[in-house]
C-alpha positions as CSV (number, residue, x, y, z in Angstrom):
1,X,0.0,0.0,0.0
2,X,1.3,3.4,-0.9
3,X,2.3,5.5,2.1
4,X,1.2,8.7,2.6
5,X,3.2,12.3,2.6
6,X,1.8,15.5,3.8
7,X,3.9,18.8,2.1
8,X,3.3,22.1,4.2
9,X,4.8,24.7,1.6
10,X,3.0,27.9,0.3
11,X,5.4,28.2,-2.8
12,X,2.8,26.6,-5.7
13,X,5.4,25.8,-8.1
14,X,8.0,24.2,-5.0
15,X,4.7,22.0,-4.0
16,X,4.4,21.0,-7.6
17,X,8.4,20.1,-7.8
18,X,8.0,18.1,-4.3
19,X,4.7,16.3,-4.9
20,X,6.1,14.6,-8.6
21,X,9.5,13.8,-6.9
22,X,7.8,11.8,-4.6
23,X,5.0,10.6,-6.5
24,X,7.3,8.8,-8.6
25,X,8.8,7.1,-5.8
26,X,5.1,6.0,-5.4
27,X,4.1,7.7,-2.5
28,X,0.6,9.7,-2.1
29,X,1.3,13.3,-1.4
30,X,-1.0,15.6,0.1
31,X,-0.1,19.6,-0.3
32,X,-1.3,21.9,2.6
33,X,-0.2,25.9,1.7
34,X,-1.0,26.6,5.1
35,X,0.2,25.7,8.3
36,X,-3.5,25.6,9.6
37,X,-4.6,23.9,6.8
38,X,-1.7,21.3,7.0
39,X,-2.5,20.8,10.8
40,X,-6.2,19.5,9.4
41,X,-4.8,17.6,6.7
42,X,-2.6,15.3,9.4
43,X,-5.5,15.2,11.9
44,X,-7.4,13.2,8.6
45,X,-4.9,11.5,6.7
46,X,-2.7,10.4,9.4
47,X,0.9,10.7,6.8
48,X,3.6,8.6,7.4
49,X,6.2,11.5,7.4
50,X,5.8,15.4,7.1
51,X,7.4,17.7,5.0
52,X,7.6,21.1,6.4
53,X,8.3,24.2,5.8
54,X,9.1,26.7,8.5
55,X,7.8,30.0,6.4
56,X,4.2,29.1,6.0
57,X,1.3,31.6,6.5
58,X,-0.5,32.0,9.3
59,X,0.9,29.9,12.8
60,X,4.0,29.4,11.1
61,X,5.8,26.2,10.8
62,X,7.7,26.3,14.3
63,X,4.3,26.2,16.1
64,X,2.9,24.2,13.6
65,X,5.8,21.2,14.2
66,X,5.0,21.5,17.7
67,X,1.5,20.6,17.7
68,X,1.9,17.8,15.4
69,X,4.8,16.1,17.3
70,X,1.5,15.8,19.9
71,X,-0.5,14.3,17.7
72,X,1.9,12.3,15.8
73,X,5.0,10.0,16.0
74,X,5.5,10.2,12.4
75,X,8.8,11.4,10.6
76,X,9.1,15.4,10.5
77,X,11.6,16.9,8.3
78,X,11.7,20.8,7.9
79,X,12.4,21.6,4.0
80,X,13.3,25.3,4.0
81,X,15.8,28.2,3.0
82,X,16.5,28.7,6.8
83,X,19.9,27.1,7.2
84,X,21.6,28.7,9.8
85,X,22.7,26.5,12.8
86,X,20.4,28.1,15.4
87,X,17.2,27.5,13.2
88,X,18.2,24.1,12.6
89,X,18.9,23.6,16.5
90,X,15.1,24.9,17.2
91,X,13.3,22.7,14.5
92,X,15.2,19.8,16.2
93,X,14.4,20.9,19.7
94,X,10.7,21.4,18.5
95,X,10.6,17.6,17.4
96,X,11.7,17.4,14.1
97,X,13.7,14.6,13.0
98,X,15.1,16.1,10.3
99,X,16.1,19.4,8.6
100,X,16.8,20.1,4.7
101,X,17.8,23.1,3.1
102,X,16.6,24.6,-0.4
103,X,17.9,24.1,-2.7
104,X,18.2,20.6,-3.0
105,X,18.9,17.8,-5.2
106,X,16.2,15.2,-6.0
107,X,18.2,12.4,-4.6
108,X,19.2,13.8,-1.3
109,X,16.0,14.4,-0.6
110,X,14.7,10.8,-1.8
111,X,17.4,9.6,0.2
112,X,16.3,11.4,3.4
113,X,12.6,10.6,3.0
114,X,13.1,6.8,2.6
115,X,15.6,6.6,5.4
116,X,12.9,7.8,7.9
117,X,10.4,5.6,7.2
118,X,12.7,2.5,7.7
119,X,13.7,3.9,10.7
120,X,9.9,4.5,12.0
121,X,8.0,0.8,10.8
122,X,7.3,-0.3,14.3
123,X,9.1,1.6,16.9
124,X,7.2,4.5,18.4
125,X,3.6,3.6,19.9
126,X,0.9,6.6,19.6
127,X,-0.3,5.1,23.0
128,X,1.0,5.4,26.3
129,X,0.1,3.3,28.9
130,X,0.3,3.4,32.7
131,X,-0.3,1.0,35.9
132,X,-1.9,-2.1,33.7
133,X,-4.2,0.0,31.9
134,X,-5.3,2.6,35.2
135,X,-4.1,4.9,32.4
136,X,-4.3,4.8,28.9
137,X,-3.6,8.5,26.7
138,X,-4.2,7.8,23.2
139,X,-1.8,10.5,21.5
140,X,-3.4,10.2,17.9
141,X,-7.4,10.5,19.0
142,X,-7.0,12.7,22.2
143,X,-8.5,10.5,24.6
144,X,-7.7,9.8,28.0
145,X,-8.9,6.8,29.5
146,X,-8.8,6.0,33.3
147,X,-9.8,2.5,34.6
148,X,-11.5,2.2,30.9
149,X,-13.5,5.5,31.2
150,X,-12.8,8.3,28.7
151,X,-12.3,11.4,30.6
152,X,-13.2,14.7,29.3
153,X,-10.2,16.7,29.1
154,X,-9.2,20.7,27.2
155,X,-7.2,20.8,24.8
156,X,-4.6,22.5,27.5
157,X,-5.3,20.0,29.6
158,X,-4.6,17.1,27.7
159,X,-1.0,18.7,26.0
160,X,0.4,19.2,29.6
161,X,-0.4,15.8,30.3
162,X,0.6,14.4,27.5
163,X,3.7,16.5,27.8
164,X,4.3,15.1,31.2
165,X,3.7,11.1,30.3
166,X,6.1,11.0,27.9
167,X,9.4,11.6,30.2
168,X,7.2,9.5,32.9
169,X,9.4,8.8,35.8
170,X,11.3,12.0,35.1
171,X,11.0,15.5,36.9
172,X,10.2,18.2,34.6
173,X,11.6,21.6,35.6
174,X,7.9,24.2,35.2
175,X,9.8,25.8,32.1
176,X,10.5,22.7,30.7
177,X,6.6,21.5,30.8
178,X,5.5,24.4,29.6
179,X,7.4,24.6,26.8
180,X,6.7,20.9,25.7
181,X,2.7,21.4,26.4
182,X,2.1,24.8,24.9
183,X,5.1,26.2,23.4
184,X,7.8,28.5,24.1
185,X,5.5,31.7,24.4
186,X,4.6,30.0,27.7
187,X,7.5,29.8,29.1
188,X,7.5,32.1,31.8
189,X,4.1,31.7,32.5
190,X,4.9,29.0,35.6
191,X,1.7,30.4,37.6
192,X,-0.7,29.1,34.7
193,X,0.0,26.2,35.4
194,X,-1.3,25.3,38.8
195,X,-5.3,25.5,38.0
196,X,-4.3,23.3,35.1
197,X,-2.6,20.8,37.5
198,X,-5.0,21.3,40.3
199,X,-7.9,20.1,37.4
200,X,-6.1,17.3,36.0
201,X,-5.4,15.6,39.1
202,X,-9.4,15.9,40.1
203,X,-9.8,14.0,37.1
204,X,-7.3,11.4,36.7
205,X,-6.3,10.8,40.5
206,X,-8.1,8.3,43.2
207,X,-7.6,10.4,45.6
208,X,-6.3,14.0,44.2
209,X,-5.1,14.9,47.8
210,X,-2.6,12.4,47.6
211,X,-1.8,11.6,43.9
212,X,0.0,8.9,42.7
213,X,0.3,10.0,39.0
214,X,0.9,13.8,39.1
215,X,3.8,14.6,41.6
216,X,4.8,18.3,42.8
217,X,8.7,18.2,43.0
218,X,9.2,21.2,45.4
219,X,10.8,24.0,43.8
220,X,11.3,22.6,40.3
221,X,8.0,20.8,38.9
222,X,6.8,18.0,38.1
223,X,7.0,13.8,37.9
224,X,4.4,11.9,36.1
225,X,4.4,8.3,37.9
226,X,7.3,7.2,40.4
């Protein structure tokens, strides 16, 4: 079965170039000019790798790699004229796996693409999974189940969770989380965070008082789990 390619780039004729290099490698390329519009595009079609660039309208493609990587495990390579080393150090930190520059040549790019889906077939789970099942966070639909009972969760609420179960076991300095859950303009916004805490823990925790999930680490975060 053909795998599937979503291209975020607002440059018509680039799109064009992109979508027939890889459509003669078989693959079935979808072409969001948009970052919003790609966003909607990997909600439905679920692609096995993302090509991105980081100058498309609207969010941009720096936010825009951030809220996929928390609805996806798939591949995510930023295509763009940006090439400096400090622009490639922040599409890597955002969760991109990979960073090309333009120009390029048809078989680096080939190259890259094919090397990410060998490296992805079967290693990264869209699920996480806690205490035999007491938790279960499906990254891909947004659900939260607890003791097999979806929980109604905001969007907020379910990135800073999700942000926190994926370093499990691991204390998360406040910056850190916030960062990971909403992006870097939250940063210093470490007082938002408590309500969001407080409300989470009143809806995943047996006994919110004394949660076993959600752990204050006094004067630096947070630990999801022991």
């Amino acid at each position: 079965m053909a795998q599937t390619i979503l291209l975020v780039e607002d440059d018509p004729a680039l799109a064009d170039q992109v979508g027939e290099i890889l459509g003669r490698q078989g693959f079935i390329v979808k072409t969001a000019h948009t970052a919003e519009a790609g966003y909607e595009i990997a909600l439905e079609a679920r692609p096995a790798l993302i090509l991105l660039d980081v100058m498309v309208p609207l969010m941009g493609g720096w936010e825009l790699c951030r809220r996929l990587r928390q609805i996806t495990r798939a591949p995510i390579i930023f295509l763009t004229a940006l090439h400096n080393t400090e622009n490639i150090v922040k599409g890597l930190t955002l969760g991109a796996d990979d960073y090309i520059t333009k120009p390029f040549q048809e078989p680096e790019l080939i190259a890259r693409v094919g090397a990410h889906l060998r490296r992805q077939t079967g290693i990264l789970s869209d699920r996480l999974v806690f205490g035999d099942g007491e938790i279960d966070i499906d990254l891909n639909n947004f659900t939260v189940r607890v003791d097999g009972e979806i929980v109604d969760l905001t969007p907020r609420e379910f990135d800073l969770l999700a942000a926190m179960a994926r370093q499990a076991g691991q204390v998360m300095r406040l910056e850190d989380l916030l960062v990971k859950a909403w992006g870097e303009a939250y940063a210093d916004a470490t007082e938002n965070i408590k309500p969001y805490i407080h409300y989470l823990r009143k809806k995943i925790e047996k006994d919110p008082a004394s949660p076993r999930w959600i752990n204050t680490v006094r004067g630096i975060g947070y630990r999801f789990g022991s």
